[in-house]
TIVEXVEX-386420 format. One record per residue (C-alpha): residue number from 1; x, y, z; residue in three letters. Coordinates in steps of 0.02 Angstrom, whole numbers. Layout:
BEGIN
{pos = NUM xx = X yy = Y zz = Z code = ALA}
...
This chain:
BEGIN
{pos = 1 xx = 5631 yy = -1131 zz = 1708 code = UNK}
{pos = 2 xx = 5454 yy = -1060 zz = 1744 code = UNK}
{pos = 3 xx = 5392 yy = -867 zz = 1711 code = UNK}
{pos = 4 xx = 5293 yy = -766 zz = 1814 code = UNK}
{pos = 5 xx = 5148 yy = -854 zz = 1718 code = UNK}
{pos = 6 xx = 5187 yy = -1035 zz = 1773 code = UNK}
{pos = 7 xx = 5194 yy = -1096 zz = 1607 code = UNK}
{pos = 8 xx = 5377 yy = -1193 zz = 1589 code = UNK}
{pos = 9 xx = 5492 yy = -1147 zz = 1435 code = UNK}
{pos = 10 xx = 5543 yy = -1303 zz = 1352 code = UNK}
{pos = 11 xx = 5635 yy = -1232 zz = 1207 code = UNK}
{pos = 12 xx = 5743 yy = -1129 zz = 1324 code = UNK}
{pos = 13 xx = 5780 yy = -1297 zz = 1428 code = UNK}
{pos = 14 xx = 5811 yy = -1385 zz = 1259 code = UNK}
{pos = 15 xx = 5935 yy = -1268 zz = 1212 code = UNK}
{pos = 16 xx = 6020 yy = -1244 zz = 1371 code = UNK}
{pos = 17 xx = 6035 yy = -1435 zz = 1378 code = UNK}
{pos = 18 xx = 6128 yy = -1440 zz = 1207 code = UNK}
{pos = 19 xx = 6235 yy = -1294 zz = 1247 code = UNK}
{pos = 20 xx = 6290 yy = -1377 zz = 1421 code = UNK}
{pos = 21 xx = 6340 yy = -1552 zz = 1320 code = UNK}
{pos = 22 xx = 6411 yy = -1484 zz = 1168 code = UNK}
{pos = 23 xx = 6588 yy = -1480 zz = 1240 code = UNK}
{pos = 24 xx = 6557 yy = -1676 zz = 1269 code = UNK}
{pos = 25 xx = 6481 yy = -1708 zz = 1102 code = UNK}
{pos = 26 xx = 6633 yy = -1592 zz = 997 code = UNK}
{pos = 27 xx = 6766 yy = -1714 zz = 1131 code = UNK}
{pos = 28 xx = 6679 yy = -1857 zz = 1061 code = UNK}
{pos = 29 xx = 6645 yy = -1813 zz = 876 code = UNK}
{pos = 30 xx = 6855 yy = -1765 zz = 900 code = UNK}
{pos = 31 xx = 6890 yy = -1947 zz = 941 code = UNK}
{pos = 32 xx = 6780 yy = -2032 zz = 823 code = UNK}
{pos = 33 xx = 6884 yy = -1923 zz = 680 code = UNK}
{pos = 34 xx = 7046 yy = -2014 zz = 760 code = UNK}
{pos = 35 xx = 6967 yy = -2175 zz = 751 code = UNK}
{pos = 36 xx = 6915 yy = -2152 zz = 560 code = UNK}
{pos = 37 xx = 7097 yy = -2141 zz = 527 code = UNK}
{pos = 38 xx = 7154 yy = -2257 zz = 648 code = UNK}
{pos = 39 xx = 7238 yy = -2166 zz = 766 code = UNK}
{pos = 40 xx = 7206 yy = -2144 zz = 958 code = UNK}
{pos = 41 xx = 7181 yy = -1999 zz = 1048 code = UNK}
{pos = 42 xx = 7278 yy = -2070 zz = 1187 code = UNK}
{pos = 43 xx = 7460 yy = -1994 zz = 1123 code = UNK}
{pos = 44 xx = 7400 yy = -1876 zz = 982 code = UNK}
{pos = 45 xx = 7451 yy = -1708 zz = 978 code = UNK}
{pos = 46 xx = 7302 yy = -1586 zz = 982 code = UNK}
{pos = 47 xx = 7314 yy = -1389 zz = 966 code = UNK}
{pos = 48 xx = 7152 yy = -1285 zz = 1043 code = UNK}
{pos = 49 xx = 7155 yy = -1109 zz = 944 code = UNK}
{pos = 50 xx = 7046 yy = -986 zz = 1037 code = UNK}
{pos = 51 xx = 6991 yy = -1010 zz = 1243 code = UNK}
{pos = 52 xx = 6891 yy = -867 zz = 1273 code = UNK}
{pos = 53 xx = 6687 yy = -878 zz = 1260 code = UNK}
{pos = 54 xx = 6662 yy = -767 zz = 1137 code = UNK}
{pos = 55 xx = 6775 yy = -710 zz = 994 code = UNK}
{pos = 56 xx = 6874 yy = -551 zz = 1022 code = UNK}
{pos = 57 xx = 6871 yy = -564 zz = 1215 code = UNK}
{pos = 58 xx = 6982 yy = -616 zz = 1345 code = UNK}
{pos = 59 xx = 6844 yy = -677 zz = 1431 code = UNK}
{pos = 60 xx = 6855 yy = -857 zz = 1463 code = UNK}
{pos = 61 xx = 6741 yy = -887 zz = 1625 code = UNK}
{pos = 62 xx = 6620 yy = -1027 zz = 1580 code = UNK}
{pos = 63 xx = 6711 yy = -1061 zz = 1418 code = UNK}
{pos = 64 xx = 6644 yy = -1239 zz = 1323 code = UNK}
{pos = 65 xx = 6841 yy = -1241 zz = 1294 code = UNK}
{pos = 66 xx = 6900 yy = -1276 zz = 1454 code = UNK}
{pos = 67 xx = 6786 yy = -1418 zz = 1457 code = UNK}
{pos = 68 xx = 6831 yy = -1494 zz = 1306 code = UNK}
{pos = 69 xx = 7006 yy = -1480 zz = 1356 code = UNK}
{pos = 70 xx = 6967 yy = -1573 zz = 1524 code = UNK}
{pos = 71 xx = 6882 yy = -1722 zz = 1421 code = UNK}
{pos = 72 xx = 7024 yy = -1727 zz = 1275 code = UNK}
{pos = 73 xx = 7159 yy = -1735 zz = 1427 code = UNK}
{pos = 74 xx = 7054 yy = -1899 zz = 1500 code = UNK}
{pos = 75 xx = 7087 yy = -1975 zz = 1340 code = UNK}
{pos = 76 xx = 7262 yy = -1953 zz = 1354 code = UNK}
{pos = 77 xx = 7291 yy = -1820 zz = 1239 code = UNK}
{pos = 78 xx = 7440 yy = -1713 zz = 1213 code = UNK}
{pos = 79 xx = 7352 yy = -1555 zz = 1195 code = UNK}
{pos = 80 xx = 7433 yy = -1355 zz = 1173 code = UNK}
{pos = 81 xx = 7304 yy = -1184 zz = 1163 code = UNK}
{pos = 82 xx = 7347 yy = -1047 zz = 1076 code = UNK}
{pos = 83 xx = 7243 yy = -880 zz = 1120 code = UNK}
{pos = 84 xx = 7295 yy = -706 zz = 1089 code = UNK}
{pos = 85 xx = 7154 yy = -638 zz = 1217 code = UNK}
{pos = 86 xx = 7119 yy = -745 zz = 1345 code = UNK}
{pos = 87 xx = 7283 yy = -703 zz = 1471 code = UNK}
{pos = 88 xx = 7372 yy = -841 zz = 1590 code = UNK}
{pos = 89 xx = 7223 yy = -891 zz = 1719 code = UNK}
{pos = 90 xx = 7108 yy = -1007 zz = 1664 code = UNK}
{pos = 91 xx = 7073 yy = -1171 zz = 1679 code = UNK}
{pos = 92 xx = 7177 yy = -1252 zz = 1581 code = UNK}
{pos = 93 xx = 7339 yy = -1182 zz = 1620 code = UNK}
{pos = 94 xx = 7474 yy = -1269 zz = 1701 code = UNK}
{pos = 95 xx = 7393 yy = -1415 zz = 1624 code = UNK}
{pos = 96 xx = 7403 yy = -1352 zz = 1439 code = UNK}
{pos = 97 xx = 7552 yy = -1256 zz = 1356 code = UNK}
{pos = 98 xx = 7516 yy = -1120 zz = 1286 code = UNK}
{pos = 99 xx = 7602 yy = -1077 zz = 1117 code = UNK}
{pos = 100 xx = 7574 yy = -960 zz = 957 code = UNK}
{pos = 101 xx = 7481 yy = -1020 zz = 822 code = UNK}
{pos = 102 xx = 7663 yy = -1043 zz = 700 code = UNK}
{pos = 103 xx = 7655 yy = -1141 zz = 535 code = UNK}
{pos = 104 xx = 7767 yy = -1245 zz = 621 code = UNK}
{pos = 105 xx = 7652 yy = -1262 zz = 790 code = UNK}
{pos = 106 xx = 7497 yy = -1317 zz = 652 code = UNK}
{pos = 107 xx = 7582 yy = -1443 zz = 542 code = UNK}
{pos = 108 xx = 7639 yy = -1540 zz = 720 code = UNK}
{pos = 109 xx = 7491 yy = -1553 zz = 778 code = UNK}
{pos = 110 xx = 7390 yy = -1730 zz = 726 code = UNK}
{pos = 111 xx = 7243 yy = -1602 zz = 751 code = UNK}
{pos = 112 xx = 7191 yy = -1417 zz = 778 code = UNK}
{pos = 113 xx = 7037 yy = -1368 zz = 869 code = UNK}
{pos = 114 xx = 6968 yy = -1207 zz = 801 code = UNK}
{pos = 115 xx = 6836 yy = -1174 zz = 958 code = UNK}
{pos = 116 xx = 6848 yy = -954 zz = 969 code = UNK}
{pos = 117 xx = 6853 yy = -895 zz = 774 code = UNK}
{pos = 118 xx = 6955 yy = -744 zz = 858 code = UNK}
{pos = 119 xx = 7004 yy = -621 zz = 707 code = UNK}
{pos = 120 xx = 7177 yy = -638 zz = 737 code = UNK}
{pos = 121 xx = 7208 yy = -809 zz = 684 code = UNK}
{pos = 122 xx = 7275 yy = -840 zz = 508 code = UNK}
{pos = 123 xx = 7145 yy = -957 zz = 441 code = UNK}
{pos = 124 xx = 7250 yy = -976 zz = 276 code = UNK}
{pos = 125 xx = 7386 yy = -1039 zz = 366 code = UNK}
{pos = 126 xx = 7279 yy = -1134 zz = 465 code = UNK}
{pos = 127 xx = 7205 yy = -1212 zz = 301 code = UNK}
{pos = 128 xx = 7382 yy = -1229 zz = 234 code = UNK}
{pos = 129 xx = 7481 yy = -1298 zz = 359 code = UNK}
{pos = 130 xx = 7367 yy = -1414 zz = 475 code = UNK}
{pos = 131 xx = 7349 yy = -1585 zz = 424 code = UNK}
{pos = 132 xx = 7155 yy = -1608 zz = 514 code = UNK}
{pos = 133 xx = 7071 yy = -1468 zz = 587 code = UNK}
{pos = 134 xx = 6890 yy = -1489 zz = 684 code = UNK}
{pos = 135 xx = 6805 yy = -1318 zz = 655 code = UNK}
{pos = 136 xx = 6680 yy = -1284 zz = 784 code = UNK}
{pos = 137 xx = 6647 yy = -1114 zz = 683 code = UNK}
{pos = 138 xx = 6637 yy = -1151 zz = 502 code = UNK}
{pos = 139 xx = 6785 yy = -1027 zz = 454 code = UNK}
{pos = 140 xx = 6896 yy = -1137 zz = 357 code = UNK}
{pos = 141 xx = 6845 yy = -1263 zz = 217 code = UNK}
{pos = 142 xx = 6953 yy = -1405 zz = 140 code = UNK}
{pos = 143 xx = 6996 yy = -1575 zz = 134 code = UNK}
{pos = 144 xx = 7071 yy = -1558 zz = 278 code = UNK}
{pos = 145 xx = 6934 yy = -1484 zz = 358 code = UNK}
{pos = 146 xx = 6766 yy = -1574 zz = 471 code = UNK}
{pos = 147 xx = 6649 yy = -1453 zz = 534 code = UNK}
{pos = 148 xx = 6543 yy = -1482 zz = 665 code = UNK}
């Protein structure tokens, strides 16, 4: 990226680069979580809360989301998104049920994926009823709970 003035912007690069291989690196630090308890991805039951980009919107074009759901599906995961904004149309559907974030839905999975800290979710419940929960957004705290 260069400016009018020629002179390149290296911190904007930098942080563009992160931003495009954080999807990879939250897959990845996801997996290495499994393997801590001996588990496999390859089977395990994984529920994304939140799709869009940004929280509060239905907007999910360019989400890191769909990504990371792409790379945990590679690995064989069994994976189910729960958004109240984002509507049927992304990436990830037909390939990903969608389901409502139920105490029932969170203490089945082997892992939630908090990646859109919408309002709307129940983060007590979350908290309560999950067994592991990666939080990509540092609303939740626990033993239960790794942040990234």
């Amino acid at each position: 990226m260069e400016r009018a003035l020629g002179k390149s912007f290296r911190f904007v690069e930098l942080a563009d680069d992160i931003n495009r291989h954080m999807p990879d690196y939250v897959a990845h630090r996801i997996m290495m979580s499994f393997n801590d308890r001996g588990r496999p991805v390859r089977g395990a039951r994984i529920l994304l809360l939140g799709l869009a980009y940004k929280k509060n919107t239905g907007d999910a074009r360019e989400s890191p989301a769909v990504r990371v759901a792409q790379l945990l599906t590679a690995m064989g995961a069994q994976l189910r998104a729960a958004d109240p904004h984002v509507v049927e149309g992304t990436a990830v559907d037909g390939r990903v049920p969608r389901v409502e974030p139920t105490a029932a839905e969170l203490a089945e999975a082997d892992a939630v994926v908090l990646l859109t800290d919408h309002d709307t979710f129940d983060y007590a419940a979350i908290s309560q009823h999950a067994r592991y929960v990666f939080d990509c957004r540092r609303r939740l705290t626990g033993p239960n709970v790794e942040t990234l």
